[in-house]
PDB file of N, CA, C and O in Angstrom:
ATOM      1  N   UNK A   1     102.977 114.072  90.621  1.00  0.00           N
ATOM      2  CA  UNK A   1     101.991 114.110  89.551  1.00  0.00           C
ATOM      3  C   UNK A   1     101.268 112.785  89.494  1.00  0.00           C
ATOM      4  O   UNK A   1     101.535 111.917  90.326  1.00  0.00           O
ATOM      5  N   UNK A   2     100.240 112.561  88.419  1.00  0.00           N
ATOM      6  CA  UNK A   2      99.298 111.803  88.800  1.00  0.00           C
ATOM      7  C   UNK A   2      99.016 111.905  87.829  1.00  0.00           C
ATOM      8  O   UNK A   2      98.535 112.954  87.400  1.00  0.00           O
ATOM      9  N   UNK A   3      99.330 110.189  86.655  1.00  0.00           N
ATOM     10  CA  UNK A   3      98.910 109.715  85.253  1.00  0.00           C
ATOM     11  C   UNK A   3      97.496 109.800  85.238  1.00  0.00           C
ATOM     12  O   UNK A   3      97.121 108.783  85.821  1.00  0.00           O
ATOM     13  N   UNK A   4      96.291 110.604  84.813  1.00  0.00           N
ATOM     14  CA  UNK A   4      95.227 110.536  84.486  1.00  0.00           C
ATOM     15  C   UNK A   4      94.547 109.331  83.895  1.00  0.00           C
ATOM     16  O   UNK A   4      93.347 109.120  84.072  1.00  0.00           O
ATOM     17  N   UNK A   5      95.043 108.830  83.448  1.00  0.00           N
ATOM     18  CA  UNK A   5      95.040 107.617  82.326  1.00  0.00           C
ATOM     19  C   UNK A   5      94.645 106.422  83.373  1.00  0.00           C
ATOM     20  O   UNK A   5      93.514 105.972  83.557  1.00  0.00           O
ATOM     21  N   UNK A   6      96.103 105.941  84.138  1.00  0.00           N
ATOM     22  CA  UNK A   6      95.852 105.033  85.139  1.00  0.00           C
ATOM     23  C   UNK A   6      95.431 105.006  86.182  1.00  0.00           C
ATOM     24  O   UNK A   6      95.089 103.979  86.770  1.00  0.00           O
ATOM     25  N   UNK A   7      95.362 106.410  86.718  1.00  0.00           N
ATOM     26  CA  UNK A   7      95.191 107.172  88.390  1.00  0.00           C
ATOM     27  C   UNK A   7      96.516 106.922  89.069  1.00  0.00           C
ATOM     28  O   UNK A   7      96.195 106.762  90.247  1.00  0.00           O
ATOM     29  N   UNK A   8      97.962 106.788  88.972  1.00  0.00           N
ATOM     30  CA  UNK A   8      99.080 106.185  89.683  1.00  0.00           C
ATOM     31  C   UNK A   8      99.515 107.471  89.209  1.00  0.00           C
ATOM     32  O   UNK A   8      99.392 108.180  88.210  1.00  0.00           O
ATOM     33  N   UNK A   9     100.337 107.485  90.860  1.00  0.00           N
ATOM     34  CA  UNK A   9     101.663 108.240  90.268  1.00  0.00           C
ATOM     35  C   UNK A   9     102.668 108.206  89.653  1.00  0.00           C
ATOM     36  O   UNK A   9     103.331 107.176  89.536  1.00  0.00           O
ATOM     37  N   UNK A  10     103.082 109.672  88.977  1.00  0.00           N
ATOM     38  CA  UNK A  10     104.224 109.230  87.890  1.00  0.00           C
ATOM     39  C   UNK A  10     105.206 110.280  88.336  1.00  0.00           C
ATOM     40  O   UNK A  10     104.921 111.082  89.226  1.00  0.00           O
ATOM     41  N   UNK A  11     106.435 110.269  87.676  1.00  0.00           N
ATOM     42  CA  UNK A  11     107.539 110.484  87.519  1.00  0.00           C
ATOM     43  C   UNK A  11     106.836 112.060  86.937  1.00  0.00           C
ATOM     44  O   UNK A  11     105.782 111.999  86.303  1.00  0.00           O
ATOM     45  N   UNK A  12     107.625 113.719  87.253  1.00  0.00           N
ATOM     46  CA  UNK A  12     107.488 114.507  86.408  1.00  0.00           C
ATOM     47  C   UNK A  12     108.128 114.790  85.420  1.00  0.00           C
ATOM     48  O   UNK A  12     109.291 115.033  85.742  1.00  0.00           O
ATOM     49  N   UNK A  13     107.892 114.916  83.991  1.00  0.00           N
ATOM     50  CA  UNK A  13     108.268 115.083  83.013  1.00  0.00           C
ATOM     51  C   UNK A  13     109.241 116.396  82.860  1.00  0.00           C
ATOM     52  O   UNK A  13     108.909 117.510  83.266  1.00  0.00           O
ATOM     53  N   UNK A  14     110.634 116.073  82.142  1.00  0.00           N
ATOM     54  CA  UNK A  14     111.985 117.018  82.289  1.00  0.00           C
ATOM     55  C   UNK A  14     111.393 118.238  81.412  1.00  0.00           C
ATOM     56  O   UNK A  14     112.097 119.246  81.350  1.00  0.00           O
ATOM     57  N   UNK A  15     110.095 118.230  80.694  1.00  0.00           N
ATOM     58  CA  UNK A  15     109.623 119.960  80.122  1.00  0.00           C
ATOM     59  C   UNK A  15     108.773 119.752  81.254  1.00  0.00           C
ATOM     60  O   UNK A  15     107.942 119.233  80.509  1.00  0.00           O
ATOM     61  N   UNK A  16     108.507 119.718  81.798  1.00  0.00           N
ATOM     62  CA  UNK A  16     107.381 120.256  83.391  1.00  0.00           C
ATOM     63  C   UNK A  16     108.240 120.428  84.129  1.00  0.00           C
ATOM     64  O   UNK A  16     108.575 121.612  84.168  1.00  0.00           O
ATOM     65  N   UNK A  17     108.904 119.650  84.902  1.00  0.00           N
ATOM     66  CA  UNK A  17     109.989 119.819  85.688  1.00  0.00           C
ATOM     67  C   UNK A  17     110.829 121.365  85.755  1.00  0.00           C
ATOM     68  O   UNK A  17     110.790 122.183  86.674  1.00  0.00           O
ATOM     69  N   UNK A  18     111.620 121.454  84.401  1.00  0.00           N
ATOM     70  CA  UNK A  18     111.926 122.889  84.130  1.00  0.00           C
ATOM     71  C   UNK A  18     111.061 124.173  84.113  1.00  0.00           C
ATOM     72  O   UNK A  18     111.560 125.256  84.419  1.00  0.00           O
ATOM     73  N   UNK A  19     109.976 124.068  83.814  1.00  0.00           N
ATOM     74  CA  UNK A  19     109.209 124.781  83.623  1.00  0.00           C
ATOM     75  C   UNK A  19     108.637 125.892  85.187  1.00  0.00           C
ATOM     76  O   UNK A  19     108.537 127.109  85.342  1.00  0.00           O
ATOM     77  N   UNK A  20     108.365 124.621  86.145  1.00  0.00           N
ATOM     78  CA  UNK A  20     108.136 125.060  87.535  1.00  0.00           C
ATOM     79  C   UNK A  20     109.574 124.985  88.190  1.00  0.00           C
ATOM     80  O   UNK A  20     109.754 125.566  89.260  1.00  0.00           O
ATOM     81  N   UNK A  21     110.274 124.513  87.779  1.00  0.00           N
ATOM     82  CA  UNK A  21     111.525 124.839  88.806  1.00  0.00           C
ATOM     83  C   UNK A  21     112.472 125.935  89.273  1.00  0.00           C
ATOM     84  O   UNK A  21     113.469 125.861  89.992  1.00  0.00           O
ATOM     85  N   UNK A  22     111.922 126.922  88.700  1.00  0.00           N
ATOM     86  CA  UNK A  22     111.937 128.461  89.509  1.00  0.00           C
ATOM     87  C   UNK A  22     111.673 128.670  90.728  1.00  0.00           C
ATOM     88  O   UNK A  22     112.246 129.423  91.516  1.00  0.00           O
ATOM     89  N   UNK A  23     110.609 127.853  90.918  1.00  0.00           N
ATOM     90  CA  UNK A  23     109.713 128.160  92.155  1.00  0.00           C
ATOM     91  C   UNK A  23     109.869 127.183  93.046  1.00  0.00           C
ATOM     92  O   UNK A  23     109.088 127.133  93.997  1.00  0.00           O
ATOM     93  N   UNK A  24     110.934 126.198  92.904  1.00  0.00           N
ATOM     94  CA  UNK A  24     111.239 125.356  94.299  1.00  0.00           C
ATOM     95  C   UNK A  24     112.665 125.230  94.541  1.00  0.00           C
ATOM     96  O   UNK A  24     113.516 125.598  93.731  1.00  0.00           O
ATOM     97  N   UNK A  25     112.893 124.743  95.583  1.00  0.00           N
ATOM     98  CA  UNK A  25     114.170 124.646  96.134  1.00  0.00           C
ATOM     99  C   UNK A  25     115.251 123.275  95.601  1.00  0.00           C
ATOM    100  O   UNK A  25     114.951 122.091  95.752  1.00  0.00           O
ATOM    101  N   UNK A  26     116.620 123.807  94.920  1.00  0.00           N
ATOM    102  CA  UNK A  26     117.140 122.852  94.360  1.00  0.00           C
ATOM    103  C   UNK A  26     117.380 121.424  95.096  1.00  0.00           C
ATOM    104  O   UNK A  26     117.373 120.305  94.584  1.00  0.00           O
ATOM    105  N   UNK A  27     117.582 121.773  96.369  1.00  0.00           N
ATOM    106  CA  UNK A  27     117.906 120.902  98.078  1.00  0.00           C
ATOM    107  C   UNK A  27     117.126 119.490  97.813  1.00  0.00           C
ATOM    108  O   UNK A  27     115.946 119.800  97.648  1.00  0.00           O
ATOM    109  N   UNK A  28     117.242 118.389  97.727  1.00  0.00           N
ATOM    110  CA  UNK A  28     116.120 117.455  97.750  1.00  0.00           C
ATOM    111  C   UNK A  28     116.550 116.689  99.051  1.00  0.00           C
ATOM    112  O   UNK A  28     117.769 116.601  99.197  1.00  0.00           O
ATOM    113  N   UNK A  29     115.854 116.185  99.913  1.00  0.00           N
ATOM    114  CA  UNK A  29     116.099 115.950 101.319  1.00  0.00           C
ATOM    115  C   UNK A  29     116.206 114.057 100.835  1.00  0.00           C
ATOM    116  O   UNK A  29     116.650 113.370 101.755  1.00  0.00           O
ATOM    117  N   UNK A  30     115.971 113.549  99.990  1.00  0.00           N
ATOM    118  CA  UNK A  30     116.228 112.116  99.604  1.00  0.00           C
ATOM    119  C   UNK A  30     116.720 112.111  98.308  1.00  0.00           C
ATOM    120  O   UNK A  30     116.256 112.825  97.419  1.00  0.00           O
ATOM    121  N   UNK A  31     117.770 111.226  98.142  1.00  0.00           N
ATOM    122  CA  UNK A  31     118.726 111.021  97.230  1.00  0.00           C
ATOM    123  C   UNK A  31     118.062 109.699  96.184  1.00  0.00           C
ATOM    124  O   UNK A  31     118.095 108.475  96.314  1.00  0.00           O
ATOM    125  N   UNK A  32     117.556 110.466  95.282  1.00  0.00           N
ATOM    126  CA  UNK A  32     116.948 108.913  94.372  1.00  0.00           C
ATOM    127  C   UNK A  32     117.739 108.275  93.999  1.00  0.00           C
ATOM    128  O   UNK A  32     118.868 108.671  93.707  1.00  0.00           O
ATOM    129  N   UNK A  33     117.235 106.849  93.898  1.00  0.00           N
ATOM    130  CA  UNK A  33     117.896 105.313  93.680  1.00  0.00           C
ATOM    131  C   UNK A  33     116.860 104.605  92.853  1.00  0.00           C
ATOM    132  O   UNK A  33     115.641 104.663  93.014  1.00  0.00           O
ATOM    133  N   UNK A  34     117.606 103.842  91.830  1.00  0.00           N
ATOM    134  CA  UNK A  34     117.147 102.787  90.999  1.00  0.00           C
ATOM    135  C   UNK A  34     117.061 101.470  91.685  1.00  0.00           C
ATOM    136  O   UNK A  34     116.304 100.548  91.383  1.00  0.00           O
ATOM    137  N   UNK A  35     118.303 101.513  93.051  1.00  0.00           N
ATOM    138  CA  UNK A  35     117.955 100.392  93.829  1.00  0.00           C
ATOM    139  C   UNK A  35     116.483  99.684  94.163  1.00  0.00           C
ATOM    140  O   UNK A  35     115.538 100.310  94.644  1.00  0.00           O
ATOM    141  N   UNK A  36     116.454  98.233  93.816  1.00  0.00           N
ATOM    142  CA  UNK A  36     115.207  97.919  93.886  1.00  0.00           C
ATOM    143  C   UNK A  36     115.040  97.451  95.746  1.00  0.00           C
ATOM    144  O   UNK A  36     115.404  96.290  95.934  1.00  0.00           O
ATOM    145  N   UNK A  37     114.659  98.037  96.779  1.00  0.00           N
ATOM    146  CA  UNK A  37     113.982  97.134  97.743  1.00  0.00           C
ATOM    147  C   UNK A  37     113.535  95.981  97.900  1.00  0.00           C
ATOM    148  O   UNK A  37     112.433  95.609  97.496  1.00  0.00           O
ATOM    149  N   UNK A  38     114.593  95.090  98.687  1.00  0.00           N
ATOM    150  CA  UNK A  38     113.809  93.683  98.546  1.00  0.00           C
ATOM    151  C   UNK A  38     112.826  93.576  99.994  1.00  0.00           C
ATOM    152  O   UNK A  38     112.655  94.213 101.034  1.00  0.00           O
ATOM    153  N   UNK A  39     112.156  91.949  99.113  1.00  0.00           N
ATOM    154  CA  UNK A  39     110.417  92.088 100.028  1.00  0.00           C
ATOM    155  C   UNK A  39     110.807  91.765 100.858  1.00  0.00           C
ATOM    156  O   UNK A  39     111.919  91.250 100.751  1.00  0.00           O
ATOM    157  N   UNK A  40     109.958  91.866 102.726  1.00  0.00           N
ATOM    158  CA  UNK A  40     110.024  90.883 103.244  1.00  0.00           C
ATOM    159  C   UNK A  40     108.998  89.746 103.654  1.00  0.00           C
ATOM    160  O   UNK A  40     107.768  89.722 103.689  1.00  0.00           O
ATOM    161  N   UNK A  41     109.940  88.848 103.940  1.00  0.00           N
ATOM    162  CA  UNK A  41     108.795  87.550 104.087  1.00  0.00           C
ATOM    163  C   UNK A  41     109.259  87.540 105.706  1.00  0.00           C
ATOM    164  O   UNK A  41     109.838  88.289 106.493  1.00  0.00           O
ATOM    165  N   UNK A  42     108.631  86.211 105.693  1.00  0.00           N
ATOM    166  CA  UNK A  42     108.621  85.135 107.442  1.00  0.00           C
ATOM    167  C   UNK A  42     110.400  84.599 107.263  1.00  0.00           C
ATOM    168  O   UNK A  42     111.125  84.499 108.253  1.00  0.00           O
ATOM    169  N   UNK A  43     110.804  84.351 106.090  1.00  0.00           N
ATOM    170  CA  UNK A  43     112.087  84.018 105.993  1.00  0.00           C
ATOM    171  C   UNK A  43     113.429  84.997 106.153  1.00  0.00           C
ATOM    172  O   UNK A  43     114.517  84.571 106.541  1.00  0.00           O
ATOM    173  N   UNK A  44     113.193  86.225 105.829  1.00  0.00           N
ATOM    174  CA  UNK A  44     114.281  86.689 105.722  1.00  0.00           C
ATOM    175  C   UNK A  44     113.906  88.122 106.730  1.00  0.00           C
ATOM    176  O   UNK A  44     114.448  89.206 106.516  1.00  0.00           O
ATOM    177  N   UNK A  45     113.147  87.958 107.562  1.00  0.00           N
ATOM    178  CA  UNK A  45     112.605  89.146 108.427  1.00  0.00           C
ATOM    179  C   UNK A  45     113.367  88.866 109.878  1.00  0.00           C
ATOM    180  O   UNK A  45     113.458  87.774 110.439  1.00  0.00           O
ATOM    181  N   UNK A  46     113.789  89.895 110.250  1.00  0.00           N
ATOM    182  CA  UNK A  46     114.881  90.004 111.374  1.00  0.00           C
ATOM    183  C   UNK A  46     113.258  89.321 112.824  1.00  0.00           C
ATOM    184  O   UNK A  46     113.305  88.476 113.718  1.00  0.00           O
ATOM    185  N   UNK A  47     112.397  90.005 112.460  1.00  0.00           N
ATOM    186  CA  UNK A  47     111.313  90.024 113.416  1.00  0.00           C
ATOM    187  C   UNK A  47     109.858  89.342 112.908  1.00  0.00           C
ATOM    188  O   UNK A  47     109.445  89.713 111.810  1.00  0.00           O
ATOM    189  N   UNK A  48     109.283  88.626 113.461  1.00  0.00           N
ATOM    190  CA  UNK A  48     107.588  88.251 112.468  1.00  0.00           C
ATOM    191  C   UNK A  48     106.689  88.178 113.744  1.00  0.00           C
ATOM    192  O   UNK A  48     106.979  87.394 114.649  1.00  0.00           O
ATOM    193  N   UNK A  49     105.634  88.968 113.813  1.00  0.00           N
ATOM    194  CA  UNK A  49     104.435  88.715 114.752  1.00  0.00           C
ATOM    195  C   UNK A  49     103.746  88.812 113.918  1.00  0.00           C
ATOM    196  O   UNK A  49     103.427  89.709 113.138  1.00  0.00           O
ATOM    197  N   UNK A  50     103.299  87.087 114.203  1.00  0.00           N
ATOM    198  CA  UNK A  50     101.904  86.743 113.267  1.00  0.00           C
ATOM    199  C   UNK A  50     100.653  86.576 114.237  1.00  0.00           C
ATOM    200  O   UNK A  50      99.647  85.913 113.985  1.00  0.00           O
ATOM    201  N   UNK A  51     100.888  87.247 115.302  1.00  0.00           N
ATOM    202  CA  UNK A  51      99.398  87.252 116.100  1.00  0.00           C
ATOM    203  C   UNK A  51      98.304  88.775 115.861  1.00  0.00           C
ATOM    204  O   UNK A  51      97.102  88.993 116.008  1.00  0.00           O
ATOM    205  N   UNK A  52      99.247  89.418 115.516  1.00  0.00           N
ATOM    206  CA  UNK A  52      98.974  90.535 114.626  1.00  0.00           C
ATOM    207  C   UNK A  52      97.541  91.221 114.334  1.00  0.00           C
ATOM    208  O   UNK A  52      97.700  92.440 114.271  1.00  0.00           O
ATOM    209  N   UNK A  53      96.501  90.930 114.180  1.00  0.00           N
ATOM    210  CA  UNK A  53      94.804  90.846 114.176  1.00  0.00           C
ATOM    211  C   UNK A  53      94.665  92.592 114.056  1.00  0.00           C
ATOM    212  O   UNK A  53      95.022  93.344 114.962  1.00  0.00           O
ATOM    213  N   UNK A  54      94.032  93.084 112.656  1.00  0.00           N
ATOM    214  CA  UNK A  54      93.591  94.487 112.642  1.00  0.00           C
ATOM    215  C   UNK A  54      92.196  94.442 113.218  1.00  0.00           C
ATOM    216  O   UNK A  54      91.363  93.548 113.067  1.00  0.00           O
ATOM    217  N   UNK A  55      92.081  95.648 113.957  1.00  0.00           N
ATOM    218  CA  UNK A  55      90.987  95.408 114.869  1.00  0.00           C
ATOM    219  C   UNK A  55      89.820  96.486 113.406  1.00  0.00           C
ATOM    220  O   UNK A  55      90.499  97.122 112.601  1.00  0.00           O
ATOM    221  N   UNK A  56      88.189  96.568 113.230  1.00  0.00           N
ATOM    222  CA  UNK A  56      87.590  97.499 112.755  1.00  0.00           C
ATOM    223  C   UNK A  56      87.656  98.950 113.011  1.00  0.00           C
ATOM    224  O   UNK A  56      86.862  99.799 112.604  1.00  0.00           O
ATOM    225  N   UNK A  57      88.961  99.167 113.916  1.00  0.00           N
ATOM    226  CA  UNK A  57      89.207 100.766 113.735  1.00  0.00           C
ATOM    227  C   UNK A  57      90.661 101.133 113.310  1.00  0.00           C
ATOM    228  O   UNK A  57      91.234 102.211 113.155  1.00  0.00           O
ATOM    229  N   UNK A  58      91.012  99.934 113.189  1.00  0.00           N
ATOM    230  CA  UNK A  58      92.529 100.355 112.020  1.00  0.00           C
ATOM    231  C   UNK A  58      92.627 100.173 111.057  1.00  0.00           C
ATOM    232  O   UNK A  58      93.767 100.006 110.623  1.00  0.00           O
ATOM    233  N   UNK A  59      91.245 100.081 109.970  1.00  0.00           N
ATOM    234  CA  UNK A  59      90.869  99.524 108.941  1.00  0.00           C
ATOM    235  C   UNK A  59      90.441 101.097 108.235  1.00  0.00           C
ATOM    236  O   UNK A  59      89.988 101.800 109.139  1.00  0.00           O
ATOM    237  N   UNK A  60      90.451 101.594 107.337  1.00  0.00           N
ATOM    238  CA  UNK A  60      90.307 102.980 106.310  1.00  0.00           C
ATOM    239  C   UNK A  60      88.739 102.557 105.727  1.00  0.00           C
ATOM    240  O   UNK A  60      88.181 101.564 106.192  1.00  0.00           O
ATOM    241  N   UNK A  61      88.108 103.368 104.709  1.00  0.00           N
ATOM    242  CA  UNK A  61      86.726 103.621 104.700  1.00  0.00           C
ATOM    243  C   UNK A  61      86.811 102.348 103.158  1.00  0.00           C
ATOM    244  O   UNK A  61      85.745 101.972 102.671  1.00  0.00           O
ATOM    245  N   UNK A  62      88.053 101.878 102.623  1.00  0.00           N
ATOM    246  CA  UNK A  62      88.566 100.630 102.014  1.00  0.00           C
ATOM    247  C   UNK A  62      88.873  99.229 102.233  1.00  0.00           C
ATOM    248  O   UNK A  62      89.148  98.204 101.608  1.00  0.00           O
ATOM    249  N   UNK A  63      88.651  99.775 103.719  1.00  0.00           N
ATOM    250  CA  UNK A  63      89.281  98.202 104.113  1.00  0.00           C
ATOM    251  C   UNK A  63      90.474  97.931 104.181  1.00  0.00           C
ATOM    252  O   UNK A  63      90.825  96.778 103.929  1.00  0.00           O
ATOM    253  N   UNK A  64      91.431  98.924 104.543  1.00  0.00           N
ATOM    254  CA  UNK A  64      92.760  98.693 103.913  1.00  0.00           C
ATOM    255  C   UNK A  64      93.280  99.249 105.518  1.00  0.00           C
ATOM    256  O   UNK A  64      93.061 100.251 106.198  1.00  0.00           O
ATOM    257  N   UNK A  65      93.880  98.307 105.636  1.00  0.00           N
ATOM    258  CA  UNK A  65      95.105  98.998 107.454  1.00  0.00           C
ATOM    259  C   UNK A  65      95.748 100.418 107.047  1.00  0.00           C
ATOM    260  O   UNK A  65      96.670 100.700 106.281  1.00  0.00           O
ATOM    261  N   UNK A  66      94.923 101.186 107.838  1.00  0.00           N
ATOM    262  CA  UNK A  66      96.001 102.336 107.736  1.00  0.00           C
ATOM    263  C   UNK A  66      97.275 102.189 107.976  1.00  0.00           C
ATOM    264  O   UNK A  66      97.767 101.194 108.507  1.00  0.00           O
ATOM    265  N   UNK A  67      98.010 103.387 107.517  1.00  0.00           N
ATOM    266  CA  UNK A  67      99.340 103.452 107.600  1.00  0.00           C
ATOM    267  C   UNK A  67     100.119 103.700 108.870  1.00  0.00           C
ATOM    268  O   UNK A  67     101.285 103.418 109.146  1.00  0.00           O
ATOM    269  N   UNK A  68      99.257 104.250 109.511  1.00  0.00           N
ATOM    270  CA  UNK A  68      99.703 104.888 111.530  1.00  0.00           C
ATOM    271  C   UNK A  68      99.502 103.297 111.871  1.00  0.00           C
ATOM    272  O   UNK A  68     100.518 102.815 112.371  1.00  0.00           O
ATOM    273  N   UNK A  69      98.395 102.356 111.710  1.00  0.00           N
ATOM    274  CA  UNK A  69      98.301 101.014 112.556  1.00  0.00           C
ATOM    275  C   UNK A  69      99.363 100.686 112.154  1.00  0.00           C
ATOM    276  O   UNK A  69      99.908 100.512 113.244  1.00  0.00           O
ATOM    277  N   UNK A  70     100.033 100.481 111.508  1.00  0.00           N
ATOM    278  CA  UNK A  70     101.215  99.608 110.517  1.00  0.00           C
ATOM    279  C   UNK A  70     102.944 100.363 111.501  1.00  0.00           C
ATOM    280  O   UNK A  70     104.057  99.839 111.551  1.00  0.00           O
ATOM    281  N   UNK A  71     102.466 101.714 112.128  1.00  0.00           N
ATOM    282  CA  UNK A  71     103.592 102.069 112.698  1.00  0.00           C
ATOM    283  C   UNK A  71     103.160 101.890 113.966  1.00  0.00           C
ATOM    284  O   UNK A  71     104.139 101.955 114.709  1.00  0.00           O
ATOM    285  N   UNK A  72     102.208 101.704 114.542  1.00  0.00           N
ATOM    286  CA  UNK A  72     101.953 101.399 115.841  1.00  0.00           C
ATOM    287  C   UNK A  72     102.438  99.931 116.555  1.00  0.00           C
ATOM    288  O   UNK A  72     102.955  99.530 117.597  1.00  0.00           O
ATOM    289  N   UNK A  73     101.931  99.436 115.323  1.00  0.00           N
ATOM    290  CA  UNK A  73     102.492  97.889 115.556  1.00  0.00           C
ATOM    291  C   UNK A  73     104.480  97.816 115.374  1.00  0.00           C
ATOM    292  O   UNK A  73     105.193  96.894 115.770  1.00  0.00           O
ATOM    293  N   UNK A  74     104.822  98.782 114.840  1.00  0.00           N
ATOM    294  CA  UNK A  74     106.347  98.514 114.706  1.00  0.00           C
ATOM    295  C   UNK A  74     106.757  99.060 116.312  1.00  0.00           C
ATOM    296  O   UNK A  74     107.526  98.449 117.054  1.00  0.00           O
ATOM    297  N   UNK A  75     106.198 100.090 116.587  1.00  0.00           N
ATOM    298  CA  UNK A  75     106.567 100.399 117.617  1.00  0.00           C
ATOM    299  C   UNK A  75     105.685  99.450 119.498  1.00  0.00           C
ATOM    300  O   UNK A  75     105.990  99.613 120.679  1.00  0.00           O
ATOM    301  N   UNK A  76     105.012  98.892 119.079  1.00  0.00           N
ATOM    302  CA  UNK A  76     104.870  97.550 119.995  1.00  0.00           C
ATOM    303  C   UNK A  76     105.824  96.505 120.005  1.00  0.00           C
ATOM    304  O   UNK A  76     106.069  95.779 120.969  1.00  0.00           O
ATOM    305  N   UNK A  77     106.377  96.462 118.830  1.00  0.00           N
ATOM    306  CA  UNK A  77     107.656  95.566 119.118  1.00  0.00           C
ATOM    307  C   UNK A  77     108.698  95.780 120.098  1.00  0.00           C
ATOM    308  O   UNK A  77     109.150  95.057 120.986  1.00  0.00           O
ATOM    309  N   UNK A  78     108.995  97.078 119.675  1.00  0.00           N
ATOM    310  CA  UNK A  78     110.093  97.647 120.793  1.00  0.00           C
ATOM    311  C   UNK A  78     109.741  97.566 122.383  1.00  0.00           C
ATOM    312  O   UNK A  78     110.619  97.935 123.163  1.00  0.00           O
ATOM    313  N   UNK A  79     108.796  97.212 122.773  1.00  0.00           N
ATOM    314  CA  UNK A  79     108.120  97.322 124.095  1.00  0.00           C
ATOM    315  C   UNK A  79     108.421  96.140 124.917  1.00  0.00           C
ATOM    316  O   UNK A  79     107.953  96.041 126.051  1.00  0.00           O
TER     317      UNK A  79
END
């Protein structure tokens, strides 16, 4: 779902939730966690390539690195 208010996604509400949950499967394939993810930096990163350079076609109609460049580059590491 999607707070109108802020444009972000939100959490679905436990009267919505019930409401449609007839119609989906109890199974959830990821186990939610409150665990917070920590960041990484240059310090605590197993790996850092800072030669890195997004070229103008891995860039979105935002300006923003797509998400496939971001796995392309993980998988150049391995190489």
């Amino acid at each position: 779902m999607m707070n109108k208010r802020t444009r972000r996604l939100s959490k679905i509400p436990d009267d919505v939730r019930a409401e449609i949950s007839p119609w989906f499967i109890e199974n959830q394939a990821i186990e939610e966690s409150s665990e917070e993810i920590e960041k990484v930096d240059s310090n605590n990163a197993s790996y850092v390539n800072s030669d890195l350079k997004a070229k103008k076609s891995d860039l979105d109609m935002n300006d923003h690195v797509n998400f496939v460049t971001y796995v392309k580059w993980m998988l150049e590491k391995n190489k």
